[in-house]
C-alpha positions as CSV (number, residue, x, y, z in Angstrom):
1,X,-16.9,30.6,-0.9
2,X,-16.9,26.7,-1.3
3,X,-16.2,24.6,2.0
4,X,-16.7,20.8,2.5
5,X,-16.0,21.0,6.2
6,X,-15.3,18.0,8.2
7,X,-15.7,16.2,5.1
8,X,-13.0,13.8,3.5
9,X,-13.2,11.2,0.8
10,X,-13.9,10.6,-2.7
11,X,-14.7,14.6,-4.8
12,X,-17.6,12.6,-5.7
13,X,-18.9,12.6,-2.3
14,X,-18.0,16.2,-1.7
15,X,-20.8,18.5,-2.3
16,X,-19.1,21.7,-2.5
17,X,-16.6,20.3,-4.4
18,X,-19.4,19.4,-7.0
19,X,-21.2,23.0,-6.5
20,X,-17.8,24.6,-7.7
21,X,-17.3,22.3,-10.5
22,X,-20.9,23.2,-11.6
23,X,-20.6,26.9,-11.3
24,X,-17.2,26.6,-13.3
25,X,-19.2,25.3,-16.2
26,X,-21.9,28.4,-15.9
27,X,-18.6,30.9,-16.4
28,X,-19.3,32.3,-12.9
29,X,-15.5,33.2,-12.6
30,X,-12.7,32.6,-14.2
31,X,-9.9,32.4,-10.9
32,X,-10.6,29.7,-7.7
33,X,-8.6,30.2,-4.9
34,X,-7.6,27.7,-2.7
35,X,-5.2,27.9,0.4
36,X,-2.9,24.9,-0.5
37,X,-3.3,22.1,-2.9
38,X,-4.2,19.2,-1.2
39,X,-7.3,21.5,0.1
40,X,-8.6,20.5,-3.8
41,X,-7.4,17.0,-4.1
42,X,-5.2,14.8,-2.3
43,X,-3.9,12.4,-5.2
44,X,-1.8,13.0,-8.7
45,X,-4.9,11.8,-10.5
46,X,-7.7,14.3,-8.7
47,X,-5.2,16.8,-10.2
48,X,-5.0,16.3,-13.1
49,X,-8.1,15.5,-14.0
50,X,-9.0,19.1,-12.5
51,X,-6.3,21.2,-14.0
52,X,-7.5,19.6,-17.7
53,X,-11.2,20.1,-16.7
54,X,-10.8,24.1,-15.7
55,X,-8.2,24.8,-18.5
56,X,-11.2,23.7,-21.2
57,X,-13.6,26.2,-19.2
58,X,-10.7,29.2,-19.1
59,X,-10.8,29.0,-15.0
60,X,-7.2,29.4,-13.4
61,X,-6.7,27.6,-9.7
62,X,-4.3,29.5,-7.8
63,X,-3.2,27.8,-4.0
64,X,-2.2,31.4,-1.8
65,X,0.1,29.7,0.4
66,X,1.6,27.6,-2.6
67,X,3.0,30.3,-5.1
68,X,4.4,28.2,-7.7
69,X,3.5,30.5,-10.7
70,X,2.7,30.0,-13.7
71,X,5.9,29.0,-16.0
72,X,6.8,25.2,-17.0
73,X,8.7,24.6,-14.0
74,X,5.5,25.4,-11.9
75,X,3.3,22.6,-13.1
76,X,6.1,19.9,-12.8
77,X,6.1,20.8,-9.1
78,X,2.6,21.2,-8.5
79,X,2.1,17.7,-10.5
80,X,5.1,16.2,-8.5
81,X,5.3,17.7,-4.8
82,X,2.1,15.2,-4.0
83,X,3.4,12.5,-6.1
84,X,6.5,12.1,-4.8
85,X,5.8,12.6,-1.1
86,X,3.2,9.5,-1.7
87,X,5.0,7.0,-3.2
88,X,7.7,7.7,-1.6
89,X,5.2,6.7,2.0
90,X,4.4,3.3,-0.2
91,X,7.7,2.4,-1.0
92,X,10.9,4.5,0.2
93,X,11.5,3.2,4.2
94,X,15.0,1.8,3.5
95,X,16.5,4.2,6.3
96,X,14.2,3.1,8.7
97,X,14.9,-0.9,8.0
98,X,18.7,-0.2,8.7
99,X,17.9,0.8,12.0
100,X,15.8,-2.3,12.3
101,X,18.1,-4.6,10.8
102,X,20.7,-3.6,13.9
103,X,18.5,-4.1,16.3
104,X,17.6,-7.4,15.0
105,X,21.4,-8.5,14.9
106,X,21.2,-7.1,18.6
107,X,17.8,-9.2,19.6
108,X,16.0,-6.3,20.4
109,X,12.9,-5.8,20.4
110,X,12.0,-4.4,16.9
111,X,9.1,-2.0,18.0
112,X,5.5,-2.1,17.5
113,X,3.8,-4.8,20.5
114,X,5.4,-8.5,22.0
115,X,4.1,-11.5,20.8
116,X,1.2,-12.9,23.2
117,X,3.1,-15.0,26.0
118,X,6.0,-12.0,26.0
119,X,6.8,-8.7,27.8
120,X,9.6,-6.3,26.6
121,X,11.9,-5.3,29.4
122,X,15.0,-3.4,28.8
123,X,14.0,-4.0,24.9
124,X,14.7,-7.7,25.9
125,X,12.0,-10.3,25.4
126,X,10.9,-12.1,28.7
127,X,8.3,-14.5,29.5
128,X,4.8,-13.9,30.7
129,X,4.3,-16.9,32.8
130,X,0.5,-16.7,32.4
131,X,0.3,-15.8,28.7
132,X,2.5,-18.1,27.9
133,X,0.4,-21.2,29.6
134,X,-2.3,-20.4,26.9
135,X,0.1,-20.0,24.2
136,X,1.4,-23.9,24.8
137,X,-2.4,-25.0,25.8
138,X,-3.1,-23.9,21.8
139,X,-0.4,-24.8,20.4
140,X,-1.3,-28.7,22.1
141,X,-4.9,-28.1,20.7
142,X,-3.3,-27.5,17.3
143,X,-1.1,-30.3,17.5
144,X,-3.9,-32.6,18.3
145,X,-6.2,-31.2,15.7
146,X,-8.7,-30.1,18.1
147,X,-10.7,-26.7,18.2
148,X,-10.0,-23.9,20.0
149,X,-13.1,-22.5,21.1
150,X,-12.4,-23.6,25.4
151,X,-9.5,-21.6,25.1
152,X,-11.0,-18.8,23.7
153,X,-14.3,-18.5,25.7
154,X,-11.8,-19.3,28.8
155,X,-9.6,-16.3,28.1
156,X,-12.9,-14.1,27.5
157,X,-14.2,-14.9,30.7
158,X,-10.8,-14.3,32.8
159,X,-10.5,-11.3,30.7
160,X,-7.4,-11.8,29.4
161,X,-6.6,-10.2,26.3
162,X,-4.2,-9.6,23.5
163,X,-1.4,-7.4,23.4
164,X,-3.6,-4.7,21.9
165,X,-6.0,-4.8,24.4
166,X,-8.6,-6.7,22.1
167,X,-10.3,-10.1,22.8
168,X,-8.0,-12.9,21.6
169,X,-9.7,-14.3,18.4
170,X,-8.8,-16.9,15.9
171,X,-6.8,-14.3,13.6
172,X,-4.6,-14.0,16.8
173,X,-4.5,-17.8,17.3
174,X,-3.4,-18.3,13.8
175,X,-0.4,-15.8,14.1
176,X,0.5,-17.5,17.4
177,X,1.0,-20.5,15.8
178,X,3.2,-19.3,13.2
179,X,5.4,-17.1,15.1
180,X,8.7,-19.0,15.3
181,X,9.8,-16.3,18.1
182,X,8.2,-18.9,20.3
183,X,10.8,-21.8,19.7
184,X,13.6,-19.1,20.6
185,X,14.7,-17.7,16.7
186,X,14.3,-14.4,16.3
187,X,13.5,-14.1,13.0
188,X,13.8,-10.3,10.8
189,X,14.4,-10.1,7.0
190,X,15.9,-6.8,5.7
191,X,13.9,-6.8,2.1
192,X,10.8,-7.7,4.0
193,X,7.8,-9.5,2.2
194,X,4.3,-8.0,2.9
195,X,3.1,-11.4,4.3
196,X,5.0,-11.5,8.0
197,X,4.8,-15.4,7.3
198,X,6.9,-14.9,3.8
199,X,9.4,-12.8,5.9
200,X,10.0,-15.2,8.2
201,X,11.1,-18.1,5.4
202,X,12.9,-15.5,3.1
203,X,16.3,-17.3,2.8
204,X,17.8,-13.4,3.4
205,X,16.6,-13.7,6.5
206,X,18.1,-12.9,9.9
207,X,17.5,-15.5,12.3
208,X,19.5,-16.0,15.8
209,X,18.7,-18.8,17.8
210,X,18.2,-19.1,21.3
211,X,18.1,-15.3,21.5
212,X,14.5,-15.6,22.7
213,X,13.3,-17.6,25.8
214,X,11.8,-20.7,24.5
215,X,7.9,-21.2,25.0
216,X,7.5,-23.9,22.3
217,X,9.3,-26.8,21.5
218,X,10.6,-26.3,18.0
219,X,9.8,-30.3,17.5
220,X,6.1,-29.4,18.0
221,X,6.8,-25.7,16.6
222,X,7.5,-27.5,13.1
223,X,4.7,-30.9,13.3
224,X,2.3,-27.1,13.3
225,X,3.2,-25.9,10.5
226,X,2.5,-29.1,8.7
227,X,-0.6,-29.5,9.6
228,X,-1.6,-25.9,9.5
229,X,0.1,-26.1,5.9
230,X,-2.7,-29.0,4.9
231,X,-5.3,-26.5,5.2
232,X,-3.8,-23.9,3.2
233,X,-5.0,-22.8,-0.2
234,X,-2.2,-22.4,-3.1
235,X,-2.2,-19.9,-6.3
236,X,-1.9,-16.4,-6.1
237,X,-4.5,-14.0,-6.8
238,X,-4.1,-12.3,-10.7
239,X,-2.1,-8.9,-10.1
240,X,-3.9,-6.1,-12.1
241,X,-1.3,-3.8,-13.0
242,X,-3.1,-1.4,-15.2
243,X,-6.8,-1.9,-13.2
244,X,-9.2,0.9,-14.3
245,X,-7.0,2.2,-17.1
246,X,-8.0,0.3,-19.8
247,X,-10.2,1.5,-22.4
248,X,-12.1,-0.4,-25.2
249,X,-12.0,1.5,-28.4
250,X,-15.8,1.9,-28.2
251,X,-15.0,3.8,-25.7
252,X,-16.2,1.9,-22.3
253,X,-13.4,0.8,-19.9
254,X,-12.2,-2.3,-19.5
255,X,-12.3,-5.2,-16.6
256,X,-10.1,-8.2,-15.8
257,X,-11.0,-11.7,-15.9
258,X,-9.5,-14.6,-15.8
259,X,-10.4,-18.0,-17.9
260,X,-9.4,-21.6,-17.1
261,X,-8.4,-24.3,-19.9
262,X,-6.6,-27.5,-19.5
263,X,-5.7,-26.8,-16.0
264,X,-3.9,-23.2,-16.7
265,X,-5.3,-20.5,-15.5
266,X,-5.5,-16.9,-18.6
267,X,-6.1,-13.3,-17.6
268,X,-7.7,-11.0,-19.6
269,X,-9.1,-7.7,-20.2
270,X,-12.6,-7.3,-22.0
271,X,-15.0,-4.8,-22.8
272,X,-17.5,-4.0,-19.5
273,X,-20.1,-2.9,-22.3
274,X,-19.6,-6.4,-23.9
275,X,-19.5,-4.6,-27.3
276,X,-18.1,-7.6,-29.0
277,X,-14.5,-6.4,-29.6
278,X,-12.3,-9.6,-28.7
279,X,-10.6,-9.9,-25.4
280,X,-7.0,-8.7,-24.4
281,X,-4.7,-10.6,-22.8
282,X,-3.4,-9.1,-19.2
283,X,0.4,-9.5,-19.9
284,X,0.5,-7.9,-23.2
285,X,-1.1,-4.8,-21.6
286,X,1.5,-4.9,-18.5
287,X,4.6,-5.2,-21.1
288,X,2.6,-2.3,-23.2
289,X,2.7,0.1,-20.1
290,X,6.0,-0.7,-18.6
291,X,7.6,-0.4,-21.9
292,X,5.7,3.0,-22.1
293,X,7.5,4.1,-18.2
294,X,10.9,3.5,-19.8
295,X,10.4,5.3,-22.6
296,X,8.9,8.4,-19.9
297,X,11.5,8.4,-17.4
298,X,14.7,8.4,-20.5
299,X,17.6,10.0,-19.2
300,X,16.5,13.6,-20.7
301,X,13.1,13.3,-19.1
302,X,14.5,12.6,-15.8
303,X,17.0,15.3,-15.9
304,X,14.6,17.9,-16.9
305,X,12.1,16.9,-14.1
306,X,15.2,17.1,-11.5
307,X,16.0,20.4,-12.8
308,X,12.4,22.0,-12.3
309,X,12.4,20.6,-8.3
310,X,15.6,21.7,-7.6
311,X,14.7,25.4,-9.1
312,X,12.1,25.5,-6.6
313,X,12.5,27.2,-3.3
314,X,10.6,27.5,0.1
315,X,8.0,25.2,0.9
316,X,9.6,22.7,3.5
317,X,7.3,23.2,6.2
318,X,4.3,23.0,4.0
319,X,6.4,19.6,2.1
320,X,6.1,18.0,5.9
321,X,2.6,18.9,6.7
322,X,1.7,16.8,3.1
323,X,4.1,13.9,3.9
324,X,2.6,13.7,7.7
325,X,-1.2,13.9,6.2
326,X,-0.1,11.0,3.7
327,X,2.0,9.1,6.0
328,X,-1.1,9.3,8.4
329,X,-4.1,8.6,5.5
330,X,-2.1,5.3,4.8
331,X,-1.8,4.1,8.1
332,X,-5.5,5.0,9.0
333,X,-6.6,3.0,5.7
334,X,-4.9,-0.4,6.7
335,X,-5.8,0.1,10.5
336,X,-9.9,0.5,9.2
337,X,-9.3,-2.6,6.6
338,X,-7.8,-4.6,9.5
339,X,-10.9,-3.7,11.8
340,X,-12.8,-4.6,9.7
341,X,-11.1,-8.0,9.0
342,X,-11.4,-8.6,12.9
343,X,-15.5,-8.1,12.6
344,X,-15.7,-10.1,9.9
345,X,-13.8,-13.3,12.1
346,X,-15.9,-12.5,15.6
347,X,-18.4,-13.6,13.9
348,X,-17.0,-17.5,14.7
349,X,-19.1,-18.5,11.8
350,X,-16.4,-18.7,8.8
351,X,-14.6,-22.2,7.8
352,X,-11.1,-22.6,8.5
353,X,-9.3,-22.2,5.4
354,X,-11.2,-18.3,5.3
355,X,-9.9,-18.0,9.2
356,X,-6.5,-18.7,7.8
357,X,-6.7,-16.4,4.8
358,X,-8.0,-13.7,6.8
359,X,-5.3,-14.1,9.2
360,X,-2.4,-14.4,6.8
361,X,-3.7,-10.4,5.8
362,X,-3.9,-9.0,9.1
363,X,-0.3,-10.2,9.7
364,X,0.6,-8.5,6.5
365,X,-1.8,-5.1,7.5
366,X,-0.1,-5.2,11.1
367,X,3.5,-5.3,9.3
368,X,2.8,-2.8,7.1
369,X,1.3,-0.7,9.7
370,X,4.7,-0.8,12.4
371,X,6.7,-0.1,8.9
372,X,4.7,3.2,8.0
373,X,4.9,4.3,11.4
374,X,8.7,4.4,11.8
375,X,9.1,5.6,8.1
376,X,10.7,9.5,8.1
377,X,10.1,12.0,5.7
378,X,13.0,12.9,3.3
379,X,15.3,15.1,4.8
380,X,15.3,17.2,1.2
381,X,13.8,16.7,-2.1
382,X,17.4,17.1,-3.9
383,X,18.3,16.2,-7.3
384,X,20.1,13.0,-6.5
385,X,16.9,12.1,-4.1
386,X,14.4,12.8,-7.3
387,X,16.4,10.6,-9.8
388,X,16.8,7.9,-7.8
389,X,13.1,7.8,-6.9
390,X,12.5,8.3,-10.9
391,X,15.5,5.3,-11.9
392,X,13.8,3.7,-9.3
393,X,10.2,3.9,-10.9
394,X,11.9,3.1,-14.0
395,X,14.0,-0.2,-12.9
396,X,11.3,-1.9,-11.7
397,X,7.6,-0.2,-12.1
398,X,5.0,-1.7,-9.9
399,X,0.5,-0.9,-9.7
400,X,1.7,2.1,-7.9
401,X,3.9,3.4,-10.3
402,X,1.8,2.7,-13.5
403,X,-1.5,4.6,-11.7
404,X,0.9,7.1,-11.1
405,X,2.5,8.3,-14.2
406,X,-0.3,6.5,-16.4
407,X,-3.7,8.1,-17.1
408,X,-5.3,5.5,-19.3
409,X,-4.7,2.9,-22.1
410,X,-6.7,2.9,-25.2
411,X,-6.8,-0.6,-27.0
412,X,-7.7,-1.0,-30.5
413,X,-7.7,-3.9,-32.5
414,X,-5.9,-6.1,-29.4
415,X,-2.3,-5.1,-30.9
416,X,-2.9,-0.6,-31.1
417,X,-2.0,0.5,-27.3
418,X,-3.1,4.2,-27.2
419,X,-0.5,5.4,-23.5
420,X,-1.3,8.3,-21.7
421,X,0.6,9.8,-19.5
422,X,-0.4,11.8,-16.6
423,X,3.2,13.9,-16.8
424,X,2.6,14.4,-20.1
425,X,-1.0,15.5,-19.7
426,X,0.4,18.8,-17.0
427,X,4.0,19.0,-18.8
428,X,3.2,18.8,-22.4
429,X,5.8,19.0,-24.9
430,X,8.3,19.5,-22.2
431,X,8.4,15.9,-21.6
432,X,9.3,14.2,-24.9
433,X,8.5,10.7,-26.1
């Protein structure tokens, strides 16, 4: 018996996981069982890797409380259950923005915690008299350029704290001051940006005046954002869409990097082992892969895949549990990045621009967070639910779609793309291309 209690993480980091693995390779048996199959892995990739490592060594893994078989059908859904359940955390919480979007054409408070300088009563916004002092007093420091270190040694000593029940820092300061909610808008778009600044300019946006009680000025609300917009830093960061599945055909993975001539900025991939093979350029290898998913996900793909979920019966409760212990793993993974985002400014010691950077991410952590925790699970994994999550996929693939249905990408000679697929790896000829 193998057991890696109280232990989570990487299987690298799992001891008994590494024991098994080991033993596998000695021929010690030739069956594992597991009670479900998350107890094994908890990603599409862990499994996969697995099942191709124990069919080499002639070792079946059977889950006792997940009897799927062994037919064709059976590895689509043990391949897919997981899958689906986890993208669908990332990216399906349409339903629960409908509700949101009515309560924004309403007013209402939208859930998750009041600005600073607010209290919810009734779901209505009102004004905290003595929040709302502090809230003008650094707004005026901002408007004057000055610092706002008083105010925050003045709050901590009166122990006066944020709506979380934390110390007010500067990554609260900087969300203050560009939260238009204070000038009376109540501002809510329906395809929401990750940064909770972006949402608030989207042109989509819902924004009712006057439906808030007015702390700020929106005269001095705007002559902020100017200034605050001085300090900002432009250019987006490279988007990696294919990080870690890139191979060099000598056989060592590669890295992105990025390359600077005549004021443009060039993104690559090259060989970590520097084995001399010439650099790739970023885009061909993201045109490469998404060209790759709509060949994957064609119409008969699709309809085979649907076909193999709906045969399968039983397993709702168990389908829950997994989409509570994903739902829950995501929202624990942004709430310990945006700890530790909040350590790294009570420090006091980083220059503004990095305060404001930091800041602009915890907004988009925070949102992200109050999204996943009013996102439901599906009510059913039915065939129109599994092709519209696949079409979906297809329409418009993103990082998490490519790491999803993408096992690696072997490059030769810059132009030779070598795709494969982590569907095809478990369904084999049963998924053509």
């Amino acid at each position: 018996m193998y057991a890696d209690e109280a232990v989570s993480g990487k299987t690298a980091q799992r001891a008994q996981y590494q024991k098994l693995l080991r033993d596998c390779q000695k021929g010690s048996f030739s069956v594992i069982l597991i009670h479900k199959y998350d107890r094994i892995g908890r990603n599409l990739g862990e499994h996969v890797n697995l099942t191709a490592k124990l069919d080499k060594l002639g070792v079946q893994l059977i889950a006792v409380s997940q009897d799927f078989g062994n037919s064709a059908e059976s590895k689509i859904m043990k391949t897919l259950m997981w899958a689906m359940s986890e993208y669908y955390v990332d990216n399906l919480a349409a339903e629960t923005r409908k509700g949101l979007k009515e309560n924004a054409l309403k007013g209402l408070h939208n859930g998750g915690v009041a600005p600073f300088g607010y209290d919810v009563v009734d779901r209505r916004y009102v004004i905290n008299e003595l929040e709302a002092e502090y809230v003008r007093r650094i707004f005026d420091a901002a408007l004057h350029r000055r610092g706002f270190t008083e105010i925050i040694q003045e709050l901590s000593e009166r122990g006066i704290k944020g709506k979380r029940g934390k110390p007010i820092k500067y990554s609260q300061i900087y969300e203050m001051l560009r939260n238009e909610k204070y000038t009376g808008v109540y501002a809510y778009s329906v395809e929401e940006e990750k940064n909770r600044a972006d949402r608030r300019q989207e042109p989509n946006a819902i924004k009712i005046e006057n439906a808030l009680p007015v702390i700020i000025d929106k005269a001095v609300f705007e002559e902020v954002q100017k200034i605050m917009n001085e300090r900002k830093q432009t250019g987006k960061k490279a988007g990696y869409l294919c990080s870690g599945l890139v191979y060099c055909e000598c056989g060592a993975k590669m890295h992105g990097m990025k390359s600077e001539r005549k004021g443009h900025t060039y993104y690559y991939f090259g060989c970590s082992k520097k084995c001399g093979v010439p650099s790739v350029r970023m885009e061909e290898v993201d045109k490469a892969a998404v060209k790759y998913l709509h060949e994957l996900l064609n119409e008969d793909n699709q309809k085979k895949i649907a076909d193999a979920m709906r045969a399968y019966k039983g397993g709702e409760r168990e389908r829950l549990e997994d989409f509570q212990k994903i739902l829950q793993k995501k929202i624990t993974e942004k709430q310990q990045r945006y700890d530790n985002l909040l350590v790294n400014l009570s420090t006091g010691a980083l220059p503004a621009p990095v305060v404001a950077d930091i800041g602009k991410e915890m907004q988009a952590l925070q949102a992200e967070i109050e999204c996943l925790q009013h996102t439901e699970p599906p009510k059913d994994y039915s065939v129109e639910t599994i092709r519209s999550w696949l079409q979906s996929i297809k329409s418009a693939p993103d990082a998490d779609a490519v790491h999803l249905l993408i096992e690696r990408i072997d490059i030769k000679n810059k132009t030779v793309f070598n795709i494969q697929s982590t569907l095809k790896t478990v369904l084999g000829d049963i998924v053509n291309l």
